[in-house]
C-alpha positions as CSV (number, residue, x, y, z in Angstrom):
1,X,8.9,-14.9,-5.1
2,X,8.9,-13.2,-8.6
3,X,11.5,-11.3,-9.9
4,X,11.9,-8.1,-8.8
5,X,11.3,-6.2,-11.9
6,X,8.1,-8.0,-11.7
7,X,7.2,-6.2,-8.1
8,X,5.7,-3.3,-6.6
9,X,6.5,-1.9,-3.0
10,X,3.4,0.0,-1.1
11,X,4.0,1.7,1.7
12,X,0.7,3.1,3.9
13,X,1.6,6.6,3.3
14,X,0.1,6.1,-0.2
15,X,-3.3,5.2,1.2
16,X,-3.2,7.4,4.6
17,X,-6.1,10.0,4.6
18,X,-3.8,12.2,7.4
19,X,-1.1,12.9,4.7
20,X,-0.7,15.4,2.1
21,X,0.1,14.4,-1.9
22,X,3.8,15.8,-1.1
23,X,4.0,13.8,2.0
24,X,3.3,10.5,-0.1
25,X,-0.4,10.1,-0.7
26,X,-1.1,8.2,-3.3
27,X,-4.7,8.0,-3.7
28,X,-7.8,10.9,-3.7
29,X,-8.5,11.7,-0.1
30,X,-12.1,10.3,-0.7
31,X,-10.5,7.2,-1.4
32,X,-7.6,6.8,1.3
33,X,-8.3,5.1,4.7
34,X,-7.0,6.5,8.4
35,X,-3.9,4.7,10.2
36,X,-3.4,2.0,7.2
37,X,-1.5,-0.9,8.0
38,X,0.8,-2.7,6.5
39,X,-1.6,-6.0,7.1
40,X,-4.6,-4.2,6.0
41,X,-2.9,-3.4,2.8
42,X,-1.8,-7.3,2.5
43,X,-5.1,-8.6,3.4
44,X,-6.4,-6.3,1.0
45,X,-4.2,-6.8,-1.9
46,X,-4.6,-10.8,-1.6
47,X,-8.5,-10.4,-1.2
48,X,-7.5,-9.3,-4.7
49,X,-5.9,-12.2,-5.8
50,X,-2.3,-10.2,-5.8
51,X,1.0,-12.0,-4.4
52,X,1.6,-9.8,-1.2
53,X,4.3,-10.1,1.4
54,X,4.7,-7.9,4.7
55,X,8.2,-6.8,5.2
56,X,7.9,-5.3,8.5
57,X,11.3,-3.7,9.5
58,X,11.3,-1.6,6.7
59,X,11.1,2.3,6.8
60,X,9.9,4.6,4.1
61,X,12.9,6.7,3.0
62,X,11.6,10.1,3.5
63,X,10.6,9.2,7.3
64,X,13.1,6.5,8.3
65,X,12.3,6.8,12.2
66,X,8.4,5.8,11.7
67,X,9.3,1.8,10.7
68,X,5.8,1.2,10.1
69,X,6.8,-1.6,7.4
70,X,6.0,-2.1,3.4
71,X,4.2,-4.5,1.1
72,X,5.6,-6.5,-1.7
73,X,3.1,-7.2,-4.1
74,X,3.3,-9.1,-7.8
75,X,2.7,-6.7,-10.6
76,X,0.0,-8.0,-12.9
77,X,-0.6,-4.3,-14.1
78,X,0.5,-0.6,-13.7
79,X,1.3,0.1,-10.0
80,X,-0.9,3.3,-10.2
81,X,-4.3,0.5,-11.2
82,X,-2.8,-1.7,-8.6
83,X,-2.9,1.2,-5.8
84,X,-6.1,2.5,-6.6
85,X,-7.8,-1.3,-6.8
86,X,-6.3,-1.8,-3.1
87,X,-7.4,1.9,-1.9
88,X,-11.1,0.7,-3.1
89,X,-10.2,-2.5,-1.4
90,X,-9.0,-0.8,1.8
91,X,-12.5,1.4,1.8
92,X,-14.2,-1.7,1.4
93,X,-12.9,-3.2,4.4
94,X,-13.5,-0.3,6.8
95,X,-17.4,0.6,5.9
C-alpha cells in the first residue's frame, strides 16, 4: 500500500447524479452515474490502471448512518483529474 500522502479517498457521493454540489457531488451532473457503488468505483478506477482498495465499513463524515463504504486509490495525479477520469469511467460502464 503506498503512503498515505500518496492516496486519495472517493466516496460515491462524488459521482452520485441524486446529490446536490453541497451534498458532495463532485462531478457535472451530465457526468455522474445513479446509485454508485463503492465496487463500481474500484472496478472503474483499476480498469484505469489506479491502485484501488474497497474499505467497506467506512461512512462519509457528513452522513455517518448511510455506511455505504470508500475507495482508496494511488494518486498518480490531482484528485480532481483522478475523479473526473473515473466519472467518464463510471459512464462508460453503464451505457
Amino acid at each position: 500500500m503506498p503512503r498515505k500522502k500518496d492516496l486519495v479517498i472517493l466516496w460515491p457521493c462524488y459521482f452520485d447524479k441524486a446529490k446536490t454540489r453541497k451534498e458532495g457531488r463532485r462531478v457535472p451532473k451530465k457526468s455522474a452515474i445513479h446509485e454508485p457503488t463503492v465496487e463500481t468505483i474500484a472496478s472503474a478506477a483499476k480498469d484505469l490502471g489506479y491502485y484501488a482498495e474497497i474499505e467497506p465499513e467506512k461512512s462519509h463524515p457528513s452522513e455517518p448512518w448511510r455506511g455505504e463504504g470508500r475507495v482508496i486509490v494511488a494518486k498518480t495525479t490531482s484528485k480532481s483529474d483522478i475523479v473526473m477520469q473515473i466519472a467518464s469511467r463510471l459512464k462508460d460502464q453503464r451505457s
